[in-house]
VEXTOR-828667 format. One record per atom (N, C-alpha, C, CB): residue number from 0; residue in three letters; atom name; x, y, z. Coordinates in nm, 2 decimals, always signed. Each point is the difference from the previous one (the first is absolute). Glycine has a CB too. Layout:
// residues N
(pt NUM,'ALA','CA',(X,Y,Z)) ...
//
This chain:
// residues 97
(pt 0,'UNK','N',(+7.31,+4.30,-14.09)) (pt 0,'UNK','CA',(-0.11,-0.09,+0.03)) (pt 0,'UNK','C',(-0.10,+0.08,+0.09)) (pt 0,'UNK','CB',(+0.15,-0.20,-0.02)) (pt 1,'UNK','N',(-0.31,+0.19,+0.02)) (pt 1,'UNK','CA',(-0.05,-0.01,+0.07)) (pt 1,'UNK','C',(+0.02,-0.02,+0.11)) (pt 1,'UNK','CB',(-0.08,-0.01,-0.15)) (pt 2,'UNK','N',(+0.01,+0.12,+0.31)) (pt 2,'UNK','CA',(+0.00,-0.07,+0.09)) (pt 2,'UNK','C',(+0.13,-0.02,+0.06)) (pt 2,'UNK','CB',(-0.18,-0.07,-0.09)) (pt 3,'UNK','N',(+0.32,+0.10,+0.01)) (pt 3,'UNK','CA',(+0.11,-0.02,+0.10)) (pt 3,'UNK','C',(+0.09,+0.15,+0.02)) (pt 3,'UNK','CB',(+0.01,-0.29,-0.07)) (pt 4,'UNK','N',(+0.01,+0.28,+0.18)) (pt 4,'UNK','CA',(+0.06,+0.14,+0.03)) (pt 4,'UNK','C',(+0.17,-0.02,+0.09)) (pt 4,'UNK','CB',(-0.30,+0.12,+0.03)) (pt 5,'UNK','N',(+0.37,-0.03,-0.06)) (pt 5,'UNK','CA',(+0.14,+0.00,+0.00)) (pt 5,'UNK','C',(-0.05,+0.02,+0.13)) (pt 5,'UNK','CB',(+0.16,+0.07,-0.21)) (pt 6,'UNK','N',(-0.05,-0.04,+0.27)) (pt 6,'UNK','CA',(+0.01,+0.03,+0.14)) (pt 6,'UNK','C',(-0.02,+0.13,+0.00)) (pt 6,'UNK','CB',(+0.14,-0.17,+0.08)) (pt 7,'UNK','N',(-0.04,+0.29,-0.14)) (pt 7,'UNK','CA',(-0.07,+0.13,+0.03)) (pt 7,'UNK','C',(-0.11,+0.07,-0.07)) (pt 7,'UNK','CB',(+0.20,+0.03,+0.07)) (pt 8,'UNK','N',(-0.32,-0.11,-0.15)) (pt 8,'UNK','CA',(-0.10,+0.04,+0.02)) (pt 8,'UNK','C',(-0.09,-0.04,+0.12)) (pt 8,'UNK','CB',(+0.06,+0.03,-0.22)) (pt 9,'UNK','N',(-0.03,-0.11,+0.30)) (pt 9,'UNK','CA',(-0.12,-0.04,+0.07)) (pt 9,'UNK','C',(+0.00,+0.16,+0.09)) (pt 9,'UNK','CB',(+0.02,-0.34,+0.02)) (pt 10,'UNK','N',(-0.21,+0.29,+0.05)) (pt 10,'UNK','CA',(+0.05,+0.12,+0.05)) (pt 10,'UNK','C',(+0.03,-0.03,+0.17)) (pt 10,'UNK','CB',(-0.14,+0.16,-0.21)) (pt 11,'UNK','N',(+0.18,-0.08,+0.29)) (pt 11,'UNK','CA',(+0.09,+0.03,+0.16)) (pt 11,'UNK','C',(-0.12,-0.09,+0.08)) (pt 11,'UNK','CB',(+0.13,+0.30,-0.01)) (pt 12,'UNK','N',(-0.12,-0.42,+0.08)) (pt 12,'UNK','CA',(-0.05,-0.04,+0.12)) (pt 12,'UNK','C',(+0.00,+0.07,+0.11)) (pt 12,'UNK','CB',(+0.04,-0.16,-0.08)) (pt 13,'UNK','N',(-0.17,+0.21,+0.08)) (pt 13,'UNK','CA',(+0.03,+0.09,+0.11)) (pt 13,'UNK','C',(-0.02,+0.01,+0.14)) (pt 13,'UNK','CB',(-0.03,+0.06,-0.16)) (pt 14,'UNK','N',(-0.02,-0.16,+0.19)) (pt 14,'UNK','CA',(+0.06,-0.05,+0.15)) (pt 14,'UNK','C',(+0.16,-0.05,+0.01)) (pt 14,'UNK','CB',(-0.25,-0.11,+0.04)) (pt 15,'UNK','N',(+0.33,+0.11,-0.15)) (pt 15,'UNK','CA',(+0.15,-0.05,+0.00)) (pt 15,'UNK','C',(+0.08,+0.18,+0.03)) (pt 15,'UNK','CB',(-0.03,-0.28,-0.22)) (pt 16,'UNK','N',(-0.08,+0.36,+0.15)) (pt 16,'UNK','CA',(+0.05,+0.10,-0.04)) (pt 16,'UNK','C',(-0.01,+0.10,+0.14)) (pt 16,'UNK','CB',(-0.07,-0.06,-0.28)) (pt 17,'UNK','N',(-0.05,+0.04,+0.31)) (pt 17,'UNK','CA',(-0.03,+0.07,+0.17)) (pt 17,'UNK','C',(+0.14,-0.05,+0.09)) (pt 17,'UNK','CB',(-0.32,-0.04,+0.01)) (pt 18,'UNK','N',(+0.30,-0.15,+0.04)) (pt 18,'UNK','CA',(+0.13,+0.00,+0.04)) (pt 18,'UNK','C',(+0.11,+0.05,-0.02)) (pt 18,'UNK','CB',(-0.08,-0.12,+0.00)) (pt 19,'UNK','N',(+0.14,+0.13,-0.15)) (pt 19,'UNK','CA',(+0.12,+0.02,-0.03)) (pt 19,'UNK','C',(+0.07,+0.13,+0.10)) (pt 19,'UNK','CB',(-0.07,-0.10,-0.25)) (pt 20,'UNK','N',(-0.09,+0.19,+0.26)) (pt 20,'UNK','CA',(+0.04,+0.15,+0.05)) (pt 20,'UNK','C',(-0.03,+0.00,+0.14)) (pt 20,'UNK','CB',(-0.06,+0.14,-0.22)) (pt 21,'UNK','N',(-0.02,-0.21,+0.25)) (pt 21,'UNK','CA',(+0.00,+0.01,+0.16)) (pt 21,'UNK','C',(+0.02,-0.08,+0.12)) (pt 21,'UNK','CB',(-0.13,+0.11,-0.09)) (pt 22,'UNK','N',(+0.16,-0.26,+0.01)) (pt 22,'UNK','CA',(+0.02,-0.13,+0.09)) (pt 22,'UNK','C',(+0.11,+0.05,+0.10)) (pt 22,'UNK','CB',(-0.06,-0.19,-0.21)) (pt 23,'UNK','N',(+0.15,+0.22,+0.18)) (pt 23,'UNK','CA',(+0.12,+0.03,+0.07)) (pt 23,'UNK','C',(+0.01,+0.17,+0.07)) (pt 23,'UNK','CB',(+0.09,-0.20,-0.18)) (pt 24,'UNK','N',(-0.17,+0.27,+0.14)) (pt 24,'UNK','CA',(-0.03,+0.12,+0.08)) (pt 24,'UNK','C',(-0.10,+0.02,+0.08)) (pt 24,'UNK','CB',(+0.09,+0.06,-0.13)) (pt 25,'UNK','N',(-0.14,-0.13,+0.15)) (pt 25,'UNK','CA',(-0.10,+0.02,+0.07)) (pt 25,'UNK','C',(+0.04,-0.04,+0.19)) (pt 25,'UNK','CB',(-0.15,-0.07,-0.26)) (pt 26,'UNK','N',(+0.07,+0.16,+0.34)) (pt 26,'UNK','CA',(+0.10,-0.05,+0.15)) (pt 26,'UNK','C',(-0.10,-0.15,+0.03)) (pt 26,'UNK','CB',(+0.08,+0.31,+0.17)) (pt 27,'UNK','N',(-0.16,-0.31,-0.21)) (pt 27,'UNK','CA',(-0.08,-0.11,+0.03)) (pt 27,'UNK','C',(-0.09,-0.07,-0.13)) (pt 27,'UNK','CB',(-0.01,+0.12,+0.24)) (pt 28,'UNK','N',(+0.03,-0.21,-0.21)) (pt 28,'UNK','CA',(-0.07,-0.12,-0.14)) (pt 28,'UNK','C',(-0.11,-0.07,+0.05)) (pt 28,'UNK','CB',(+0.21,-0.07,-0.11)) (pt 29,'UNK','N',(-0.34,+0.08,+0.08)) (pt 29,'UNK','CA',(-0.08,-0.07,+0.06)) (pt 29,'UNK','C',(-0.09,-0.09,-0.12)) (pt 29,'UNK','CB',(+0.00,+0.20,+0.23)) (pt 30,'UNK','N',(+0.11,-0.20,-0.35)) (pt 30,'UNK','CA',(-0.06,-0.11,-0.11)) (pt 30,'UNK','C',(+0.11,-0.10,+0.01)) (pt 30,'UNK','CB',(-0.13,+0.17,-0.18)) (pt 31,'UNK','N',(+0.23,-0.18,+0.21)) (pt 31,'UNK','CA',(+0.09,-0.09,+0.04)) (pt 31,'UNK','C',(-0.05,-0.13,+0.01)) (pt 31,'UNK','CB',(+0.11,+0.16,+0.11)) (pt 32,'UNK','N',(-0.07,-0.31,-0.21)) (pt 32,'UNK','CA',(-0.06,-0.08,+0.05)) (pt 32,'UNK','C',(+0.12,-0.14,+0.07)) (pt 32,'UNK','CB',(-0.22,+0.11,-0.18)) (pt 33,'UNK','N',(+0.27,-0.05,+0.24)) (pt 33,'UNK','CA',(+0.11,-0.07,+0.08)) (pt 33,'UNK','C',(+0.08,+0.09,+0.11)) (pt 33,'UNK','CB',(+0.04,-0.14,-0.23)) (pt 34,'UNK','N',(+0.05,+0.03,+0.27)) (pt 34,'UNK','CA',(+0.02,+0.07,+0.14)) (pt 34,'UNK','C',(+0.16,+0.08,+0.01)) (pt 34,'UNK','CB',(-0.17,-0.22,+0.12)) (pt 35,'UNK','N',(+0.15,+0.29,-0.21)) (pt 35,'UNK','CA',(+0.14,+0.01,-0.06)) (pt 35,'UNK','C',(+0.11,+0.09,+0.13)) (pt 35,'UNK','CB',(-0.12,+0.02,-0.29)) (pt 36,'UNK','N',(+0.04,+0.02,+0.40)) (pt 36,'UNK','CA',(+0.10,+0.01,+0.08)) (pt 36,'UNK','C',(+0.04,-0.09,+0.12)) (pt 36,'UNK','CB',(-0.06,+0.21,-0.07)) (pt 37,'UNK','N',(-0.01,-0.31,+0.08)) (pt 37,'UNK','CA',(+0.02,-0.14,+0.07)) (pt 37,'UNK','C',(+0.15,-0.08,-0.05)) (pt 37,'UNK','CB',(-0.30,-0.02,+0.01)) (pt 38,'UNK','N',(+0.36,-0.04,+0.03)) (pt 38,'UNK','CA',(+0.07,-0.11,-0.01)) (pt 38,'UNK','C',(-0.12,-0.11,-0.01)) (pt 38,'UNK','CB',(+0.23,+0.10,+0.14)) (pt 39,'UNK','N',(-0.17,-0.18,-0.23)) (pt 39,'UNK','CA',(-0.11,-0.16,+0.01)) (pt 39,'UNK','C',(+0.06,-0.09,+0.14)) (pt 39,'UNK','CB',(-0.02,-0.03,-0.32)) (pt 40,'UNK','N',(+0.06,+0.09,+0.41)) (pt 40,'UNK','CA',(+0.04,-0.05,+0.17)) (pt 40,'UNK','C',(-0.10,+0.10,+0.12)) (pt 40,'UNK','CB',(+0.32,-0.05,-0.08)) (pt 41,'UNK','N',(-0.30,+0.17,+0.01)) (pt 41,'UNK','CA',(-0.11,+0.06,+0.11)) (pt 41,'UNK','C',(-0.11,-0.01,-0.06)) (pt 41,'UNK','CB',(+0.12,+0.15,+0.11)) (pt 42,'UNK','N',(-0.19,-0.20,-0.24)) (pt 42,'UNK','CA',(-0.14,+0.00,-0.03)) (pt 42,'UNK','C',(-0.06,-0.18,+0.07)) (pt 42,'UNK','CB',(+0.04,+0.21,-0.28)) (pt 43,'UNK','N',(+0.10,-0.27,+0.25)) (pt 43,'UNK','CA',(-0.02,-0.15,+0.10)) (pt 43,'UNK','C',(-0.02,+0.05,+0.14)) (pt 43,'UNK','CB',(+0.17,-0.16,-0.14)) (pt 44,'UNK','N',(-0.11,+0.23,+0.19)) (pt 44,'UNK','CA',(-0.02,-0.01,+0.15)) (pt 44,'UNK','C',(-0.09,+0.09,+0.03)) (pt 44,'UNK','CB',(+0.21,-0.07,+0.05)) (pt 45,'UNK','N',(-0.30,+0.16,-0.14)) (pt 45,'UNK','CA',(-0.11,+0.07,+0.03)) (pt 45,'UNK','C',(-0.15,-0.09,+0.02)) (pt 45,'UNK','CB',(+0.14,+0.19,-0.12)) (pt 46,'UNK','N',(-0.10,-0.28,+0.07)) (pt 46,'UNK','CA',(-0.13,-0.14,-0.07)) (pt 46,'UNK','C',(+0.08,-0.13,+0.10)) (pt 46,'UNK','CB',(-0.06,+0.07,-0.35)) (pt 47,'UNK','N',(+0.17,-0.03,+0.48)) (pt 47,'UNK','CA',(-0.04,-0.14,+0.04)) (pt 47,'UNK','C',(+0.08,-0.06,-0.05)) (pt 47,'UNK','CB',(-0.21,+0.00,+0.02)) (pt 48,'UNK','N',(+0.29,-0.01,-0.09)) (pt 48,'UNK','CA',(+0.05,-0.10,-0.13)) (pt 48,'UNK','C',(+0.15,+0.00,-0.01)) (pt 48,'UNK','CB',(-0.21,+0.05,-0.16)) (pt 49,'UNK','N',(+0.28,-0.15,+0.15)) (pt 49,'UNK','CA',(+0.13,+0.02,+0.00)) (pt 49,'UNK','C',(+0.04,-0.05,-0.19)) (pt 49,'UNK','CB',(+0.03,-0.05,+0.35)) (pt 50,'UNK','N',(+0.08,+0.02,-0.37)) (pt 50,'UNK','CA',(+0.05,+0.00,-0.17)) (pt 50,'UNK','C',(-0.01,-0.14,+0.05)) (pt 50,'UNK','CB',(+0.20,+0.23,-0.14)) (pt 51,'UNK','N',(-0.20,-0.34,+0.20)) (pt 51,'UNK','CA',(-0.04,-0.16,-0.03)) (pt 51,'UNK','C',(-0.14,+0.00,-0.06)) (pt 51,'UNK','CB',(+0.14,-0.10,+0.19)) (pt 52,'UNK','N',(-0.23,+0.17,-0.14)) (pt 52,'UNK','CA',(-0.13,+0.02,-0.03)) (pt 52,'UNK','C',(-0.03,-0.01,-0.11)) (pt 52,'UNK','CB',(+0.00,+0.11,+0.14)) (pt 53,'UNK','N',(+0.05,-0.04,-0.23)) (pt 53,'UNK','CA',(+0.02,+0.04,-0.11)) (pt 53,'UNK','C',(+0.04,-0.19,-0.11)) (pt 53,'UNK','CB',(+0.09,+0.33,+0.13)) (pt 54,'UNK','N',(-0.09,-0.40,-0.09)) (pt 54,'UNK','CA',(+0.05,-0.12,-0.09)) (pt 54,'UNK','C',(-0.17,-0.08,+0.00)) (pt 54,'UNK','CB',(+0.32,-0.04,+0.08)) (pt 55,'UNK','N',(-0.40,+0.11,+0.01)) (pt 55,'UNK','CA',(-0.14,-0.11,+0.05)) (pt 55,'UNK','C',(-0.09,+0.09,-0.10)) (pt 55,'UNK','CB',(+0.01,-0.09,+0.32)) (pt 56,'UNK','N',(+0.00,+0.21,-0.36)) (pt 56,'UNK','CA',(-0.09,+0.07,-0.06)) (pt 56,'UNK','C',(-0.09,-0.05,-0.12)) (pt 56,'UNK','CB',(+0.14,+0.15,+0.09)) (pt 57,'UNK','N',(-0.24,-0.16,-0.12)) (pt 57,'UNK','CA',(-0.02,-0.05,-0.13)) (pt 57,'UNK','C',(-0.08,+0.15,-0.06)) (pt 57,'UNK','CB',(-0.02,-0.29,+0.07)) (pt 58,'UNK','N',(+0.15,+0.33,-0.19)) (pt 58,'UNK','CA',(-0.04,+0.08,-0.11)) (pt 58,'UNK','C',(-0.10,+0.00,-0.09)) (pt 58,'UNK','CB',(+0.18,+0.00,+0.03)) (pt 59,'UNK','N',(-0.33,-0.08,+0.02)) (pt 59,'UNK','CA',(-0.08,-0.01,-0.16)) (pt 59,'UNK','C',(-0.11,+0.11,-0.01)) (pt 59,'UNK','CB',(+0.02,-0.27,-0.02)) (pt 60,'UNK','N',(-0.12,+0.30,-0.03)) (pt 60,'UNK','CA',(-0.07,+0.08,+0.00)) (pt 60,'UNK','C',(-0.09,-0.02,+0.07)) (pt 60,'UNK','CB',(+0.06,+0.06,-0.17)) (pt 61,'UNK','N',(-0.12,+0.09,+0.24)) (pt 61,'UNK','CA',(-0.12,+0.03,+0.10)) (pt 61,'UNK','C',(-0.10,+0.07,-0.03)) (pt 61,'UNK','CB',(+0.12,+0.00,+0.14)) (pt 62,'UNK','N',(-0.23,-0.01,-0.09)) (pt 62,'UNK','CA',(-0.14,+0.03,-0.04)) (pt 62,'UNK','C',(+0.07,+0.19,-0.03)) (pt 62,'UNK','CB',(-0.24,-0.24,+0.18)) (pt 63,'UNK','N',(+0.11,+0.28,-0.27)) (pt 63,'UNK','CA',(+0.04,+0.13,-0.06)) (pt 63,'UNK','C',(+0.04,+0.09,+0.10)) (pt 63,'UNK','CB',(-0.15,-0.02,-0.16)) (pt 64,'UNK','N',(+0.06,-0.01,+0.26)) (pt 64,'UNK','CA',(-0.02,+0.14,+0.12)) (pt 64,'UNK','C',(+0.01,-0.06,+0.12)) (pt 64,'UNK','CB',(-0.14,+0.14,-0.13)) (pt 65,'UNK','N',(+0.25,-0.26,+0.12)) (pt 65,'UNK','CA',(+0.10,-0.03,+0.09)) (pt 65,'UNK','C',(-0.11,-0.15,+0.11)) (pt 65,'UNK','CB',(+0.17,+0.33,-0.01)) (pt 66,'UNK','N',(-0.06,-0.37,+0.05)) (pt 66,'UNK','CA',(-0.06,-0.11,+0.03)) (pt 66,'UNK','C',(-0.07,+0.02,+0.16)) (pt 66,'UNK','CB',(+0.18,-0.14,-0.17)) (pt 67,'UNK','N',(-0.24,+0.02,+0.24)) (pt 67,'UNK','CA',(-0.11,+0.04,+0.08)) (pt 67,'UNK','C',(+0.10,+0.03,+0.12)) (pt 67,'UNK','CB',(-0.22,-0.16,-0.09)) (pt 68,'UNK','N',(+0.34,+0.08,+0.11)) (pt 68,'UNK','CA',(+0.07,+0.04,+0.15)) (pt 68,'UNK','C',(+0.07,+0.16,+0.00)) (pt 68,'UNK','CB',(+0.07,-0.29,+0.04)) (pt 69,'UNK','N',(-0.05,+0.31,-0.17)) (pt 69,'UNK','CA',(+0.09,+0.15,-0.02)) (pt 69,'UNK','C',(-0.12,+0.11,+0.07)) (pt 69,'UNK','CB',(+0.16,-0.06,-0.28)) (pt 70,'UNK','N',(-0.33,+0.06,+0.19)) (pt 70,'UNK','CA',(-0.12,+0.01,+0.05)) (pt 70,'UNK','C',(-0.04,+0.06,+0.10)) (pt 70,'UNK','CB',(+0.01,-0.15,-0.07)) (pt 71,'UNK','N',(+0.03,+0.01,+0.15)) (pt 71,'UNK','CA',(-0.03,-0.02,+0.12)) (pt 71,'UNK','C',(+0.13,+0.09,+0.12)) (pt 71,'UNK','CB',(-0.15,-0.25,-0.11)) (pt 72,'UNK','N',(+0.25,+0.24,+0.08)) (pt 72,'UNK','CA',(+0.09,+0.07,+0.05)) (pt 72,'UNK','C',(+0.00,+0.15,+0.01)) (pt 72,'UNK','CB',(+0.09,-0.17,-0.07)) (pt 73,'UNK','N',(-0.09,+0.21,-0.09)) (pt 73,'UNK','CA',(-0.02,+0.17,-0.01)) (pt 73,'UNK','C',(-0.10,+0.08,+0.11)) (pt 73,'UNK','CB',(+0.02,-0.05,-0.27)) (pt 74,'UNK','N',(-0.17,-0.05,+0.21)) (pt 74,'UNK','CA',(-0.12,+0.03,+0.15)) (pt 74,'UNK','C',(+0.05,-0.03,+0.11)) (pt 74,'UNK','CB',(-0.18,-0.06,-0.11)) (pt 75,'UNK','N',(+0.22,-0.01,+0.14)) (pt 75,'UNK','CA',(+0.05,+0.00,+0.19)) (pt 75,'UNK','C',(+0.08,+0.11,+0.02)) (pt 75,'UNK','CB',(+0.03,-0.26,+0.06)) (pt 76,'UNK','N',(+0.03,+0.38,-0.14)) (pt 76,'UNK','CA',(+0.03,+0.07,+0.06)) (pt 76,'UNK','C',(-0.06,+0.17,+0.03)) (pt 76,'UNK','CB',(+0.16,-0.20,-0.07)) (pt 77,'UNK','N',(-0.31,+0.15,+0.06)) (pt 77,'UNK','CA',(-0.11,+0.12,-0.03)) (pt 77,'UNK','C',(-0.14,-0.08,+0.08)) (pt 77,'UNK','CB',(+0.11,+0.12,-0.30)) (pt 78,'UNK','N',(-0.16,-0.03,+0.41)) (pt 78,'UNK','CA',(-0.09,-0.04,+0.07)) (pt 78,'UNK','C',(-0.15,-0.05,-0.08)) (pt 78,'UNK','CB',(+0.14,+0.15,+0.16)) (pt 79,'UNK','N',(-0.19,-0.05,-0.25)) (pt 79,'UNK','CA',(-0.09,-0.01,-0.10)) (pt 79,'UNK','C',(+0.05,-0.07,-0.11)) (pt 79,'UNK','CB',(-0.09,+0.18,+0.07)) (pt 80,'UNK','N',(+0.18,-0.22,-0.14)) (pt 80,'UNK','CA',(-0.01,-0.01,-0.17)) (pt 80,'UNK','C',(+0.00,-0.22,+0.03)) (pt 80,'UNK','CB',(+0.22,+0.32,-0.15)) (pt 81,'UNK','N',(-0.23,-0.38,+0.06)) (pt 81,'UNK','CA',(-0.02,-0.12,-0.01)) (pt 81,'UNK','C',(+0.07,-0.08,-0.10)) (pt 81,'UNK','CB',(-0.19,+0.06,+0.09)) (pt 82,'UNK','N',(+0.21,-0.16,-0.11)) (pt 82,'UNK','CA',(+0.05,-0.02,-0.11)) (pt 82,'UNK','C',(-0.07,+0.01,-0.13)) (pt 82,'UNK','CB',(+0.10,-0.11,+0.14)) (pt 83,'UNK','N',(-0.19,+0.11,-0.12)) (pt 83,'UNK','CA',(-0.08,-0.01,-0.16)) (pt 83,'UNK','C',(+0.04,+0.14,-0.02)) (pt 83,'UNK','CB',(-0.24,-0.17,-0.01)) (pt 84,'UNK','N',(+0.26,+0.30,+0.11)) (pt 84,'UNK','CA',(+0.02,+0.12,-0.06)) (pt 84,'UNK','C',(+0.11,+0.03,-0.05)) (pt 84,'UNK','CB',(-0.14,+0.06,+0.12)) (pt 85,'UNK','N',(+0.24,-0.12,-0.14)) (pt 85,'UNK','CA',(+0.17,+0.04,-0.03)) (pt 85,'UNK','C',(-0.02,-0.14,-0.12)) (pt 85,'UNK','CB',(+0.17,+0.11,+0.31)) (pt 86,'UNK','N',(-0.11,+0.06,-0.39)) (pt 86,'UNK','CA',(+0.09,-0.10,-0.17)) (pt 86,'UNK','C',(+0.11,+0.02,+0.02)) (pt 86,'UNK','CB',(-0.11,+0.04,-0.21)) (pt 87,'UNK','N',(+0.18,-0.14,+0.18)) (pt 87,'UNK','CA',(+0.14,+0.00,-0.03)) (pt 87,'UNK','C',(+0.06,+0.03,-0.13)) (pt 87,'UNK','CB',(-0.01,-0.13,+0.15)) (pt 88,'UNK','N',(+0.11,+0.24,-0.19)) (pt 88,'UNK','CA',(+0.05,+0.00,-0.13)) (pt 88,'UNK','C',(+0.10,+0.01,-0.03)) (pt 88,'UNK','CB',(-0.13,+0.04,-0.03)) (pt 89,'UNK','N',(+0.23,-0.05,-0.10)) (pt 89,'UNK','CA',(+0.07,-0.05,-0.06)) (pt 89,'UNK','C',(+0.14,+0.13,+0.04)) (pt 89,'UNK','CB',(-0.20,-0.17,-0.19)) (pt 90,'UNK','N',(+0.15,+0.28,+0.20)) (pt 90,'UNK','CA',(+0.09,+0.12,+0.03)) (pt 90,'UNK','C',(-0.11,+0.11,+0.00)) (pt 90,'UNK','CB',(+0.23,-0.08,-0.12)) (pt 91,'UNK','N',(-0.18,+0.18,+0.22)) (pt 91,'UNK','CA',(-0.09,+0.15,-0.01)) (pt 91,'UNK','C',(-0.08,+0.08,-0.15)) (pt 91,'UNK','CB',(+0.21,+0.05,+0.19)) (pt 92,'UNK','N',(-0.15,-0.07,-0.28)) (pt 92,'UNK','CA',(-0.05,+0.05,-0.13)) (pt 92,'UNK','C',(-0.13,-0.06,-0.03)) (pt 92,'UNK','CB',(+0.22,+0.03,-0.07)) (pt 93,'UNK','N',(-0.21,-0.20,+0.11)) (pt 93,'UNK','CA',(-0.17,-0.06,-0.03)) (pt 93,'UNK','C',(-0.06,+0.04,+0.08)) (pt 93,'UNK','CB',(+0.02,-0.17,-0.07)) (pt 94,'UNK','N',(+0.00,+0.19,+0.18)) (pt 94,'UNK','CA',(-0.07,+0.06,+0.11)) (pt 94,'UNK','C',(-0.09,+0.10,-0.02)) (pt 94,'UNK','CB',(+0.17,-0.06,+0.10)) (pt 95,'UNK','N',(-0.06,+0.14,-0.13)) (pt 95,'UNK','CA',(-0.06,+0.13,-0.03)) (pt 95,'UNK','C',(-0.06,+0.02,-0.17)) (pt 95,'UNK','CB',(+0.17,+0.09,+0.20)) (pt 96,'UNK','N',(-0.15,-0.17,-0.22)) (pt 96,'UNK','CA',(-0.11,+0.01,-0.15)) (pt 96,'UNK','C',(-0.08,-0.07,+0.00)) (pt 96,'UNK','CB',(+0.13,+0.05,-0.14)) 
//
């Protein structure tokens, strides 16, 4: 058929393919989009937050480039920048692309 391809013709994703070789060798990851050397107890208690916390959260979706108090936070910690000047994004890779 048209249009359908087995698996070993497709061809190599190559952001899967970069990972494959360097995710794990590398001494530092700065595309990482999680906190993978945190415990989810010390990323609570970096934010204030203890694991009861965690039952009040509401999981729904937020504006693209993050909502106004996140915003507003990032900027309070920079003499000049404001909120309108800070995006928020989804992981380092959007970022940087």
């Amino acid at each position: 058929m048209t249009g359908i391809h087995t698996i070993g013709s497709l061809p190599d994703f190559r952001l899967e393919t970069w990972f494959s070789r360097w995710e794990f060798a590398a001494t530092h990851s700065f595309t990482a989009s999680d906190a993978e050397t945190m415990s989810v107890g010390e990323l609570l208690a970096l934010a204030g937050l203890s694991v009861d916390s965690l039952t009040s959260l509401d999981h729904g979706y937020r504006p693209t480039h993050g909502t106004d108090a996140l915003r507003v936070a990032v900027a309070a910690t920079d003499d000049v920048v404001t909120a309108a000047d800070v995006l928020a994004f989804a992981e380092a890779q959007e970022a940087r692309f």
